[in-house]
LODOVEX-70436 format. One record per residue (C-alpha): residue number from 0; residue in one letter; x, y, z. Coordinates in steps of 0.02 Angstrom, whole numbers, padded with zeros to 5 digits. Layout:
# residues N
{NUM a {X Y Z}}
...
//
This chain:
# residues 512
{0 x {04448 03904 07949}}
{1 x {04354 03882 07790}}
{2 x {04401 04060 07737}}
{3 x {04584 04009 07773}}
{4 x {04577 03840 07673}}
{5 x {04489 03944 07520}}
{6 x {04636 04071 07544}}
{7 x {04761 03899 07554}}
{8 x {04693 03851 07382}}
{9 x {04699 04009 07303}}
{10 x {04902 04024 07330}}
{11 x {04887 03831 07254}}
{12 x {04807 03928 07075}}
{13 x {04919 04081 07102}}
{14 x {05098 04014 07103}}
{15 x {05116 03945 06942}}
{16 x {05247 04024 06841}}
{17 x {05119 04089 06741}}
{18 x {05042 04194 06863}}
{19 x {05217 04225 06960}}
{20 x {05255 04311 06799}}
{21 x {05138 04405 06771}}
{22 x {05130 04467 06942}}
{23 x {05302 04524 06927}}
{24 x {05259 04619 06748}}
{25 x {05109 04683 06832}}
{26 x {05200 04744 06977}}
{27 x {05344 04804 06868}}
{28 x {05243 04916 06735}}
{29 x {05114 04973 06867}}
{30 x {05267 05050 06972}}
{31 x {05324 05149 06809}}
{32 x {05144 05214 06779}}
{33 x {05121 05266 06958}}
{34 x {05295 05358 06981}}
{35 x {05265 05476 06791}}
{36 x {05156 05602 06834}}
{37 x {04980 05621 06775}}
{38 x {04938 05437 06728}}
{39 x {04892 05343 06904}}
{40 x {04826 05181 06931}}
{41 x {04669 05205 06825}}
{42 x {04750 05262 06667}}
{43 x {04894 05117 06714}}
{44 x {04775 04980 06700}}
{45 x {04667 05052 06568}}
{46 x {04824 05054 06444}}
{47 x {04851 04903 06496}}
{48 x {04681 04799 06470}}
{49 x {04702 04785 06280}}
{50 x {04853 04700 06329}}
{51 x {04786 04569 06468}}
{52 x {04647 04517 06315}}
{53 x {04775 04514 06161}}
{54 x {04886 04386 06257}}
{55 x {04734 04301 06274}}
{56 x {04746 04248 06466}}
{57 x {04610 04187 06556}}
{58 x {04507 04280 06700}}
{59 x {04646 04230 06837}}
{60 x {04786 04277 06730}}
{61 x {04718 04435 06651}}
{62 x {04651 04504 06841}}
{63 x {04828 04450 06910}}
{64 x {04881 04567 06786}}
{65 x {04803 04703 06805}}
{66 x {04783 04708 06996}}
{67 x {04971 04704 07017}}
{68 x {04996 04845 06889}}
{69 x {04845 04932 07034}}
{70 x {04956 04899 07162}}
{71 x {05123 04942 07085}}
{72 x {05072 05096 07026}}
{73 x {04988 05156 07200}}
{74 x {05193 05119 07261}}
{75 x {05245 05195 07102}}
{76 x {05157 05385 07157}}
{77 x {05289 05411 07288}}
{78 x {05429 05428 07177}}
{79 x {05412 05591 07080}}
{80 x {05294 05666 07236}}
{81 x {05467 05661 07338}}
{82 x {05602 05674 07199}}
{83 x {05498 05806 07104}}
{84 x {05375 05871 07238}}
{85 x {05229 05842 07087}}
{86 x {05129 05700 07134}}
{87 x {05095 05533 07032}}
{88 x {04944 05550 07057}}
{89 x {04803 05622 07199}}
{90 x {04832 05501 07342}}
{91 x {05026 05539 07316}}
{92 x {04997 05726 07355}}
{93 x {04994 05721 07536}}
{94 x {05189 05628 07533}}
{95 x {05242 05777 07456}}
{96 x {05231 05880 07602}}
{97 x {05366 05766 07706}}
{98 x {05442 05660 07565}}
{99 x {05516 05816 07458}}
{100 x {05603 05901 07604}}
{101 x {05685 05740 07664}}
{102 x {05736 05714 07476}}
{103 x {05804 05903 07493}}
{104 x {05883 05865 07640}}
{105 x {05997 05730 07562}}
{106 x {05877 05576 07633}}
{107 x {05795 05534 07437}}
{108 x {05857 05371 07476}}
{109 x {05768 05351 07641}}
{110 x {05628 05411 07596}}
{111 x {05584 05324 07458}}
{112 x {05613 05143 07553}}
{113 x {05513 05217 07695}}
{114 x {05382 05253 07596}}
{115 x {05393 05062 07517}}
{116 x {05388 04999 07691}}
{117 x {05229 05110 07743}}
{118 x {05152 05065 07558}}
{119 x {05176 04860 07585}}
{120 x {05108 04885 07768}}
{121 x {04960 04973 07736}}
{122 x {04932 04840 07566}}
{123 x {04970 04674 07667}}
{124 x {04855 04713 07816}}
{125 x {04712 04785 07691}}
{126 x {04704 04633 07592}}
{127 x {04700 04524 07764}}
{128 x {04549 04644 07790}}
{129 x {04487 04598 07616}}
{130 x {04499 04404 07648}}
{131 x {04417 04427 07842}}
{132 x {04277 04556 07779}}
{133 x {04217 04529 07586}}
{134 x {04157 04341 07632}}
{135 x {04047 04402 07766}}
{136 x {03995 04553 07654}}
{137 x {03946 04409 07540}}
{138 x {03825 04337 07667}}
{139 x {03735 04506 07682}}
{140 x {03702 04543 07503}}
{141 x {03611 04381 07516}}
{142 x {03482 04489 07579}}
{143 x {03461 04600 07431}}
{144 x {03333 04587 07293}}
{145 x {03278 04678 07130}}
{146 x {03239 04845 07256}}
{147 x {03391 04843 07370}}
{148 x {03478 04796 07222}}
{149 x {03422 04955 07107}}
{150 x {03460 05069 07305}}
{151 x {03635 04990 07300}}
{152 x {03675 05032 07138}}
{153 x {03613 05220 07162}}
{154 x {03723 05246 07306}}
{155 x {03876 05202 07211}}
{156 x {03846 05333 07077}}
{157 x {03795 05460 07224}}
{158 x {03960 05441 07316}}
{159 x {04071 05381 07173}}
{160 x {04109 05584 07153}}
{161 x {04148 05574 07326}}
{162 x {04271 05701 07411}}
{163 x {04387 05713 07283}}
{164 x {04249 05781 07168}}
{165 x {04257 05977 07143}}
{166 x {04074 05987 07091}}
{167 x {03943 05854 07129}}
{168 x {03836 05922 06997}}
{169 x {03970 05878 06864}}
{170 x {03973 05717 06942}}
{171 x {03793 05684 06909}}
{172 x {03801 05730 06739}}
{173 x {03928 05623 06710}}
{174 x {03839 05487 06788}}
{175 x {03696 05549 06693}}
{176 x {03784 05543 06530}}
{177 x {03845 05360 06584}}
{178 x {03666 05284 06610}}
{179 x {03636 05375 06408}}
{180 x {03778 05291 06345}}
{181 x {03731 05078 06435}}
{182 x {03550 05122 06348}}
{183 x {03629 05110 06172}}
{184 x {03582 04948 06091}}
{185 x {03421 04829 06093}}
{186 x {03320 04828 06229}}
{187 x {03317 04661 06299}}
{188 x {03153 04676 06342}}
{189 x {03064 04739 06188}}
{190 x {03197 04704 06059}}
{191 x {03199 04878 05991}}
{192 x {03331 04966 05957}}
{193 x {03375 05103 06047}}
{194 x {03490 05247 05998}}
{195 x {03573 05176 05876}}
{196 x {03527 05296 05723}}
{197 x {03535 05141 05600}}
{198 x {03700 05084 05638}}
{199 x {03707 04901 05639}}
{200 x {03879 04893 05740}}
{201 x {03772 04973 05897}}
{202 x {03648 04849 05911}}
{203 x {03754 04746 06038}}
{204 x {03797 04913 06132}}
{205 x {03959 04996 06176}}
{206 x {04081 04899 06216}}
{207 x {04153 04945 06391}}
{208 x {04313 04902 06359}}
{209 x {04327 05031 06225}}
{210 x {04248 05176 06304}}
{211 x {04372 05147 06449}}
{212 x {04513 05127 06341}}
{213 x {04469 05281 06251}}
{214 x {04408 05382 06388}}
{215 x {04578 05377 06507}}
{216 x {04715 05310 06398}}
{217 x {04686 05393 06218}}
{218 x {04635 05549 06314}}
{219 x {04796 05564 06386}}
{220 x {04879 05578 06217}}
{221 x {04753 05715 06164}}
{222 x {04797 05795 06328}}
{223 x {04985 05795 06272}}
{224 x {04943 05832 06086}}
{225 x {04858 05988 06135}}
{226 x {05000 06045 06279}}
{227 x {05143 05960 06170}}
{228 x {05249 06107 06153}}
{229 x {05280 06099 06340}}
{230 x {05440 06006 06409}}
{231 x {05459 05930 06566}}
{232 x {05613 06032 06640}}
{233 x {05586 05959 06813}}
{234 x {05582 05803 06753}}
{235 x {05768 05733 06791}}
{236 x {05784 05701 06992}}
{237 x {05881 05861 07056}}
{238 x {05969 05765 07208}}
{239 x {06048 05621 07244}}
{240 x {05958 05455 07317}}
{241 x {06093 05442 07461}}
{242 x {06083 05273 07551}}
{243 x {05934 05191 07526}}
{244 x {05905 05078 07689}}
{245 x {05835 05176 07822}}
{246 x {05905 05125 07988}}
{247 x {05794 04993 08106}}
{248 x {05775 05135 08248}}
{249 x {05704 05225 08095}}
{250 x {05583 05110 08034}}
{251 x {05537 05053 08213}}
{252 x {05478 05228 08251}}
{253 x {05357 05239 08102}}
{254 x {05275 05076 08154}}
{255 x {05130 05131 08265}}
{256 x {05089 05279 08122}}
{257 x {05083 05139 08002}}
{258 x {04958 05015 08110}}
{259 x {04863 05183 08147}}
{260 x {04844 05231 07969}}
{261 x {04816 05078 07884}}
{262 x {04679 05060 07988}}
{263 x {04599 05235 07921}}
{264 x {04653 05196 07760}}
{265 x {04563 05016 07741}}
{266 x {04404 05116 07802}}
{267 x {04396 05253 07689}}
{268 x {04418 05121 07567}}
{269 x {04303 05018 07598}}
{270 x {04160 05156 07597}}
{271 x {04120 05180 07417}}
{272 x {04151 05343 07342}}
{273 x {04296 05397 07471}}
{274 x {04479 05301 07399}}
{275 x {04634 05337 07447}}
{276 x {04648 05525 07413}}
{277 x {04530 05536 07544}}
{278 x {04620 05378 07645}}
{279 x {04771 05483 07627}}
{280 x {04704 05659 07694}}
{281 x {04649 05575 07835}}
{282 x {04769 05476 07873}}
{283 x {04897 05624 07859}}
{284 x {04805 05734 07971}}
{285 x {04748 05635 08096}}
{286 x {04941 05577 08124}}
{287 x {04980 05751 08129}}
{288 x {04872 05786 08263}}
{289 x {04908 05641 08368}}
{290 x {05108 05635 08355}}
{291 x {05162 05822 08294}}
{292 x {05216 05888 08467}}
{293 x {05361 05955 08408}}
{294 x {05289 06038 08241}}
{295 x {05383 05943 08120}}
{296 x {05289 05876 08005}}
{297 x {05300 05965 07849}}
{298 x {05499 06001 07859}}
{299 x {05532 05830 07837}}
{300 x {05469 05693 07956}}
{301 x {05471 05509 07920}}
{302 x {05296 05461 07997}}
{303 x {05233 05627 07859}}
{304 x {05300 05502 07758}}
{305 x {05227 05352 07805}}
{306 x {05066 05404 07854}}
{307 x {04979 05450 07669}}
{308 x {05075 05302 07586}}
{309 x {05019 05186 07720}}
{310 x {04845 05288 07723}}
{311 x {04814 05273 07535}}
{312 x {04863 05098 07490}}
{313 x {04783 05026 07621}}
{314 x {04618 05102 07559}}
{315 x {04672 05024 07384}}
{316 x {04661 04874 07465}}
{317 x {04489 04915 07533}}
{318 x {04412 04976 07369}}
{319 x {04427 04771 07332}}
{320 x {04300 04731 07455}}
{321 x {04143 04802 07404}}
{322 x {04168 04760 07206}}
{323 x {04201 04599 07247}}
{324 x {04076 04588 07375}}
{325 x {03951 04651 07291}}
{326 x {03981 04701 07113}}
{327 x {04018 04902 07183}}
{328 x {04160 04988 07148}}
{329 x {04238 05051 07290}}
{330 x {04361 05178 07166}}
{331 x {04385 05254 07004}}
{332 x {04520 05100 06976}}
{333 x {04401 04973 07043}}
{334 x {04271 05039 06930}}
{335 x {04400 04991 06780}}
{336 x {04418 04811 06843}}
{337 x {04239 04793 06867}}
{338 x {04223 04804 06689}}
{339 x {04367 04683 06650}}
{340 x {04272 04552 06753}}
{341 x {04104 04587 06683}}
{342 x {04213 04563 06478}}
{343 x {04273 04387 06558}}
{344 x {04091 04341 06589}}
{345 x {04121 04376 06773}}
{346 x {03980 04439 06876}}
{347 x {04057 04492 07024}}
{348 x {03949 04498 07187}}
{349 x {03868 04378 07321}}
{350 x {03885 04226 07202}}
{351 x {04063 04270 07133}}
{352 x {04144 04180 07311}}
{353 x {04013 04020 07260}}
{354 x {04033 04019 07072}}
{355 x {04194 04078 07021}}
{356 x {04305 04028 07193}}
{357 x {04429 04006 07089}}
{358 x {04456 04162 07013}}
{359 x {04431 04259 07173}}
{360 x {04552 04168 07301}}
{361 x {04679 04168 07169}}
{362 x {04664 04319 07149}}
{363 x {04653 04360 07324}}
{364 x {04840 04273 07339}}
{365 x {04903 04352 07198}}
{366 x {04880 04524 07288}}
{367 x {05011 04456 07444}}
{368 x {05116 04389 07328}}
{369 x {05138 04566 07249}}
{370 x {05135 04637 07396}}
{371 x {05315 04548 07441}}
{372 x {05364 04575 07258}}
{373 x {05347 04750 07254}}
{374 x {05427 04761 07420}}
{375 x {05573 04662 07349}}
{376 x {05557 04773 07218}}
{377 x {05549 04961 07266}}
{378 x {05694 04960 07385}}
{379 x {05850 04888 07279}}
{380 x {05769 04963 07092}}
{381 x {05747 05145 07174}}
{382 x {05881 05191 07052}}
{383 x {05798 05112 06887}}
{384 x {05632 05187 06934}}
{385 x {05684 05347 06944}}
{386 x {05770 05361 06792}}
{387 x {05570 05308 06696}}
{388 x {05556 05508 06752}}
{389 x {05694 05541 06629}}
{390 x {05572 05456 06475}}
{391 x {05484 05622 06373}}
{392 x {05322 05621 06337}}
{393 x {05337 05635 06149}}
{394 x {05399 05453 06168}}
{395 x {05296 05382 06305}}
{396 x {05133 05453 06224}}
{397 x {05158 05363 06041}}
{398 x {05179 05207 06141}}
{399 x {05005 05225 06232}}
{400 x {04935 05276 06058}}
{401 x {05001 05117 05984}}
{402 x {04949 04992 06125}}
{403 x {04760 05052 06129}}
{404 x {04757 05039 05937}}
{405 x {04837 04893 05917}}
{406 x {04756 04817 06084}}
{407 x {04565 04878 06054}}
{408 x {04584 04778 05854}}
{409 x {04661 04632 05917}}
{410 x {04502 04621 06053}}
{411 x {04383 04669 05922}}
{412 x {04447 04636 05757}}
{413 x {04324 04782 05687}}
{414 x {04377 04967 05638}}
{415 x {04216 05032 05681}}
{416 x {04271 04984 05874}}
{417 x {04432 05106 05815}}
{418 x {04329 05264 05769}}
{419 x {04218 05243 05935}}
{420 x {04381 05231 06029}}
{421 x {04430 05393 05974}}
{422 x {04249 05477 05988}}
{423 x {04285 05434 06179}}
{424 x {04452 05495 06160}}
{425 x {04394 05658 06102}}
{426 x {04242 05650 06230}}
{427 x {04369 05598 06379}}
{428 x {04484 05749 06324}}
{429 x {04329 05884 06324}}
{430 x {04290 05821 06498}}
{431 x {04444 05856 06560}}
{432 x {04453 06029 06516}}
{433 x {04296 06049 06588}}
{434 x {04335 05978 06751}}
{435 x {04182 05835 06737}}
{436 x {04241 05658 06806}}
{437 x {04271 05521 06719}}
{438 x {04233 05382 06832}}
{439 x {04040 05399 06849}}
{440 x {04015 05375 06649}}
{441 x {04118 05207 06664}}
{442 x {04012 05162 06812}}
{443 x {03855 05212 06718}}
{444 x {03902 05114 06572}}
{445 x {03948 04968 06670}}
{446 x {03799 04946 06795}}
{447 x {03676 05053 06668}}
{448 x {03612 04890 06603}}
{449 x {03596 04804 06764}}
{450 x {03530 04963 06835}}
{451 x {03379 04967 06734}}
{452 x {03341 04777 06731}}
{453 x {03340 04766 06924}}
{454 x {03212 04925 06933}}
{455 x {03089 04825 06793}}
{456 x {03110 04650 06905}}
{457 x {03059 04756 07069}}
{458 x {02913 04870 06989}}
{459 x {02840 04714 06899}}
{460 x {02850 04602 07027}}
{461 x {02732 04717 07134}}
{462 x {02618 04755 06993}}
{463 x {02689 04916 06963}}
{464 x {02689 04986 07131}}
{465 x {02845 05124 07120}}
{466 x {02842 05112 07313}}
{467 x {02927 04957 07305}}
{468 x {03095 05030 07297}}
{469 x {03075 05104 07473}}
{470 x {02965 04957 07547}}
{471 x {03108 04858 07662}}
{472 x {03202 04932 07771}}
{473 x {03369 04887 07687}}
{474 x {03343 04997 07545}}
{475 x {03300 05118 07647}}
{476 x {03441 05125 07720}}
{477 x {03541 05121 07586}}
{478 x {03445 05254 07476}}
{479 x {03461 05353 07652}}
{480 x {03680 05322 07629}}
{481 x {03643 05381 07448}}
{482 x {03561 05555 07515}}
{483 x {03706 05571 07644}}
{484 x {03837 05525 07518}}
{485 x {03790 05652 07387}}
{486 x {03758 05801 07495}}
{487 x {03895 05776 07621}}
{488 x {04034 05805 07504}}
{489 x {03928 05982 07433}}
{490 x {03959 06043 07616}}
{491 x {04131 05971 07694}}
{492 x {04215 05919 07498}}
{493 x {04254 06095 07461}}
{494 x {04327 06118 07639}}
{495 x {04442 05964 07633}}
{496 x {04499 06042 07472}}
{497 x {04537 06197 07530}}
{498 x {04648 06111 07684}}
{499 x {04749 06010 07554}}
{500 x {04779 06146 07475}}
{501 x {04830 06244 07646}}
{502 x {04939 06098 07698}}
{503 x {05038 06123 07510}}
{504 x {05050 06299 07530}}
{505 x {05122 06286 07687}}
{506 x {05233 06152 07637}}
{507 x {05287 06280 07503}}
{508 x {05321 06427 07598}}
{509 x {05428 06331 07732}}
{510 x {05540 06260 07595}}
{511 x {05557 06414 07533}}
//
């Protein structure tokens, strides 16, 4: 009941017009960014942070903001996977295989509201699973101190590469290069400076908020700058939408694969490192197995559709709990808002539900309330959001240029924060080409800090013992998660891989 009344006064902070409005932005632009392909939910609210800080909201506002453009553009990946057959972005890739051959077939229409359905499904029930689980998540981080602490925040760089991760050993270079990169700046507890080669504007550190802008959003433009002679031809929709409310009998028939999936999908969500790609794979192909008698899916069955969609956003739901929870990031997206609530002087974690209830049960109600907007939303706008895949690059990339300029110097007021944006633009755009993920050098810049103070509390406070970091059996637990977490996806990543890529090809080959 308490957990209910909390959840009773968050909707009390979250519908103000205010908020209502910025929901509906949030939801709005976060759709657009999920449906053009490449950008995703973590370059959607990246381009979008200088934006929550020049309007100068406060932390429910700006978190409203940018956890609505997270859910919008999860919906948003479906459009161009089953218009185009090219996927938003990663999660998206497993609607392909159903969603383009019903569009193909002359059901575009249906489709695309099926897949709404299946996305607010899987997004209602996972943030019911966020308010039921994070509190009592809450009570067992109570438990942790400066050892479990340092364990905890080693297993989210060891499974933050997680399945989706081609190579682990990039990964932990990246993470690597993350933990370099929080070490800039004086060290708080000798007051030397460290790696900052003179420069005065590095003794407070890198600012977060700039590396992340830099590293997804003004990468993207040096992506396109370097491929800019390439045109989108498949970018216009090649078929019509065709009606665009799929029948009851229709609907009612994908309702068990949704309850089934969303259930997957909250899991693999919750367990840092996996996400939604993962929550998506699994939920595809365990639905496959369970209902595919008949050997339909792939040619164009509805619960093909529903299955990922419900699969993946209910583990974007999921990713919630542990950063919340316990200051984790449970995705590459998370990872971004984790930093937004650390540059609002937000520590998230155990305390967060005690110390900033405010923040977190309004935010908490924000995410149903965009739930029902975006489902509101996607079905009757189908039309307008299709057309976004219409916009060129040469014009959308200028405007993602101009919003982290203009956003990073109205945060910062300083030029210097300009040229570091685009070192990390540069950096971000190397990386890329050589296949080395992004996500761990946020995370490493974010929780480097933290990281490092946590492992001098535990080693001082037993007189310099190192085998304090293994002494309780909590942390070693969780440093035995880390092991597992890290070496599992060496053996089955590159085999879960290989089957998405198998399920595509014979997608492919039975279009054709």
């Amino acid at each position: 009941m308490e957990t209910l009344a909390s959840l009773g006064d968050g909707f009390f902070i979250a519908i103000t017009w205010q908020n209502l409005l910025l929901a509906f932005m949030g939801c709005f632009l976060g759709t657009i960014m999920g449906a053009l392909p490449g950008l995703g939910p973590s370059n959607g609210v990246a381009i979008l942070i200088p934006l929550a800080f020049t309007l100068g909201l406060g932390a429910t506002p700006a978190l409203i903001l940018l956890t609505s453009v997270y859910y919008g553009a999860m919906y948003g990946g479906r459009i161009s996977s089953i218009l185009l057959n090219i996927p938003g972005d990663e999660p998206a890739m497993m609607t392909c295989l159903d969603g383009y051959p019903m569009a193909k077939a002359g059901r575009a229409g249906e489709a695309l509201a099926l897949s709404g359905i299946a996305s607010f499904f899987g997004s209602f029930f996972a943030t019911w699973g966020l308010v039921l689980l994070a509190p009592q998540l809450v009570k067992v981080a109570l438990w942790f101190g400066p050892a479990e602490y340092f364990a905890l925040f080693t297993l989210a760089f060891a499974t933050l590469g997680g399945i989706s991760s081609t190579n682990q050993a990039k990964s932990a270079f990246a993470a690597a290069l993350g933990l370099g990169l929080a070490m800039v700046g004086i060290d708080t507890q000798t007051g030397v400076p460290r790696f900052t080669f003179g420069e005065v504007h590095l003794y407070d550190g890198i600012d977060f908020l700039v590396a992340i802008v830099g590293l997804f959003a003004l990468s993207e433009v040096f992506v396109f700058l370097e491929h800019g002679n390439l045109k989108r031809d498949s970018a216009a929709p090649k078929m019509k939408i065709g009606k665009i409310v799929p029948s009851l009998s229709l609907v009612k028939s994908c309702i068990p694969t949704m309850f089934r999936t969303t259930g997957l999908g909250f899991i693999a969500g919750v367990l840092p490192g996996a996400g939604a790609s993962l929550g998506s794979f699994i939920s595809y192909s365990m639905e496959k197995r369970l209902v595919d008698k008949e050997g339909t899916f792939g040619t164009g069955d509805p619960r093909g559709v529903a299955a990922p969609e419900a699969g993946n956003n209910a583990a974007a739901g999921g990713a919630l709990v542990p950063m919340l929870a316990l200051g984790v990031p449970g995705s590459g997206t998370t990872a971004v808002l984790l930093a937004v609530l650390l540059a609002l002087n937000i520590t998230p974690g155990p305390l967060l539900f005690t110390q900033n209830p405010d923040v977190v049960w309004g935010l908490i109600a924000a995410l149903f309330i965009a739930n029902f907007m975006l489902l509101a939303m996607n079905i009757p706008m189908v039309g307008l959001f299709t057309r976004v895949l219409l916009v060129p690059p040469r014009i959308l990339m200028p405007v993602v240029a101009m919003v982290s300029f203009v956003g990073i110097y109205g945060i910062s007021g300083s030029s210097f924060d300009l040229l570091v944006m685009i070192a990390f633009g540069v950096l971000g755009w190397v990386l890329r080409k050589l296949d080395v993920p992004l996500v761990p050098i946020i995370l490493g810049t974010l929780l480097g800090n933290a990281m490092e103070s946590n492992l001098r509390r535990a080693i001082t406070i037993d007189n310099g013992n190192w085998g304090t970091l293994i002494d309780s059996p909590l942390s070693i637990l969780l440093w035995s998660i880390a092991a597992i977490g890290f070496i599992l996806p060496i053996i089955f990543g590159k085999m879960m891989k290989r089957r998405m890529r198998m399920a595509r090809d014979e997608e492919g080959a039975i279009q054709d």
